[in-house]
C-alpha positions in Angstrom: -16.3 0.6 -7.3 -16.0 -3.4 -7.0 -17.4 -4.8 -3.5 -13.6 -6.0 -3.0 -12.4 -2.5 -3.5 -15.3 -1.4 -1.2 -14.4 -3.8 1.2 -10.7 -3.2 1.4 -11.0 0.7 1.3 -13.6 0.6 4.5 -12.1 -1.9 6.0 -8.9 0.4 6.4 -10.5 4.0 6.5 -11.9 2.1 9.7 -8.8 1.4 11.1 -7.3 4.6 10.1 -9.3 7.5 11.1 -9.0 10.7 9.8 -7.5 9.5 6.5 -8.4 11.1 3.1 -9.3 8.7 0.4 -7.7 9.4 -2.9 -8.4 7.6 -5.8 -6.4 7.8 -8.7 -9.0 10.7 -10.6 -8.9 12.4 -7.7 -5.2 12.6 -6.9 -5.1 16.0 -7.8 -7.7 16.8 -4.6 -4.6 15.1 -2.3 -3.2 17.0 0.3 0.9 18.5 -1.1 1.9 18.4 3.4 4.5 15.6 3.6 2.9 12.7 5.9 2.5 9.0 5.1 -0.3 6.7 2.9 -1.5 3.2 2.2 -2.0 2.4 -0.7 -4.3 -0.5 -1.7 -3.5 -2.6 -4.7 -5.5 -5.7 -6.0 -3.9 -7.9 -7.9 -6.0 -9.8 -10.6 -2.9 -11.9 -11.3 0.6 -13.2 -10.1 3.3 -10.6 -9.9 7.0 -12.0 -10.4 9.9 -10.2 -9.1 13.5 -9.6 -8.4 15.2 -8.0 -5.4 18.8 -8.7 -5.2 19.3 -12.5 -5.4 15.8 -12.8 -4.0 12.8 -13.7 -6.1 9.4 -12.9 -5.1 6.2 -13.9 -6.4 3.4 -12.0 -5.3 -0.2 -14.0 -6.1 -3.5 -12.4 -6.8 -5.5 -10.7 -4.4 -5.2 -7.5 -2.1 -2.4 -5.8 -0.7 -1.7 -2.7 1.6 1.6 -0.8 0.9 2.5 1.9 3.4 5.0 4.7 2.5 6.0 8.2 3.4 5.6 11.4 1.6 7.7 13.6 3.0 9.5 15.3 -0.2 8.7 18.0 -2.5 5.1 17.9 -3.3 4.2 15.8 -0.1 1.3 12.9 -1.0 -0.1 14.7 -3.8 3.0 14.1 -6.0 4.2 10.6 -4.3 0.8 9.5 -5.0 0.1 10.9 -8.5 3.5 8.9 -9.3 2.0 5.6 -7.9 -1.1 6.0 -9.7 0.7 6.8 -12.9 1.4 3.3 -15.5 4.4 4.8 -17.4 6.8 5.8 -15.7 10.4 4.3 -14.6 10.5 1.3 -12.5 12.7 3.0 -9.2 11.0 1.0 -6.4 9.8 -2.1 -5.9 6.2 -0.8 -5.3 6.2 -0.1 -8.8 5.7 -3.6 -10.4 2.7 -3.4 -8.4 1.4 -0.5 -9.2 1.5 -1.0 -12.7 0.0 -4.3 -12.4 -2.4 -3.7 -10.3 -6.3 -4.4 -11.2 -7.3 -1.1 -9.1 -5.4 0.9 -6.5 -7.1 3.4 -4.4 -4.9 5.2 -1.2 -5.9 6.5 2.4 -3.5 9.9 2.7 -2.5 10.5 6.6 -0.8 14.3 6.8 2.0 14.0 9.6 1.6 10.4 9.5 3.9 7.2 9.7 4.3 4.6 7.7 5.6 2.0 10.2 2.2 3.5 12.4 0.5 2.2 9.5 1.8 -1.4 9.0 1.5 -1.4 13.1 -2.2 -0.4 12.9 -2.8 -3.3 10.5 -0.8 -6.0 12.0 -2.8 -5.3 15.0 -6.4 -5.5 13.0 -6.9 -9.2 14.2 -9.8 -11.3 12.9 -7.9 -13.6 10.2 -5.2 -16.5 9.9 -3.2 -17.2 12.8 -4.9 -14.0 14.8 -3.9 -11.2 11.8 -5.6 -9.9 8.8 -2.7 -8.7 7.2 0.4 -10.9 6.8 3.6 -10.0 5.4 3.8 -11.5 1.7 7.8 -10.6 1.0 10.2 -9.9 4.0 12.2 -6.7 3.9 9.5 -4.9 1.3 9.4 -1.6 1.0 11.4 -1.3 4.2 14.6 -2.0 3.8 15.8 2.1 5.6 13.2 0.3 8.6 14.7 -1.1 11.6 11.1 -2.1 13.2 9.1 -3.3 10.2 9.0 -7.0 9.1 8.0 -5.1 5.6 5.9 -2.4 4.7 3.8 -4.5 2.4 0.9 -6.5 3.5 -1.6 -8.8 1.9 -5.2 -9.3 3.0 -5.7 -12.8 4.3 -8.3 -14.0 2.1 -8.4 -11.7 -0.5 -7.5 -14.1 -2.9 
């Protein structure tokens, strides 16, 4: 484990108590109850997307995506599917994953993903009052109402 990926996974199994830590050879140890996760991604290099009309260019560093699990399978299968490098590109999440330098993710049964990205907006302590500041509106969230997105980069991680 890299002292970023040590520092990112404490910093937010801090903030989220009571989260399991599954790491991509463990994934199989993740809980199948539906609930919700974060995911952390680093990103050793620039990630360029489309969405719509709307290009986004993501740079390096660390990000935080939160989503739900509530399906067949609950987070063990969501988050064997993030952790896996081949497979279709269905969401946007997934240029990330399979670009991403390392990805570990903190597994909250009965959680909420929007409780997430609220949890981390409110961590405090970097740029402009926030740790975490939304890198691409409309992320990840677009069936969200309350979310400015539901991915978040690390001030500083860069």
């Amino acid at each position: 484990m890299t002292e970023a990926d040590a520092g990112l996974t404490g910093l937010l199994s801090a903030l989220l108590p009571g989260a399991a830590l599954v790491r991509p050879d463990s994934v199989e140890t993740a809980s199948d109850a539906g609930g919700a996760y974060a995911l952390m991604i680093r990103l050793d290099a620039p990630v360029r997307f489309r969405r719509g009309a709307r290009e986004d260019l993501l740079c390096p560093g660390e990000y935080v995506y939160a989503g739900s699990a509530y399906g067949p399978g609950g987070l063990r299968a969501r988050l064997r599917r993030h952790f896996r490098r081949d497979k279709a590109m269905r969401w946007h999440v997934d240029r990330l994953t399979v670009a991403a330098g390392w990805m570990r993710a903190l597994a909250i049964e009965g959680g909420s993903e929007c409780g997430i990205i609220r949890t981390l907006e409110q961590a405090g302590a970097g740029k402009d009052g926030a740790a975490f500041l939304h890198p691409a509106a409309g992320f990840g969230s677009s069936d969200c109402r309350t979310c400015t997105s539901h991915l978040l980069f690390r001030y500083g991680s860069s």
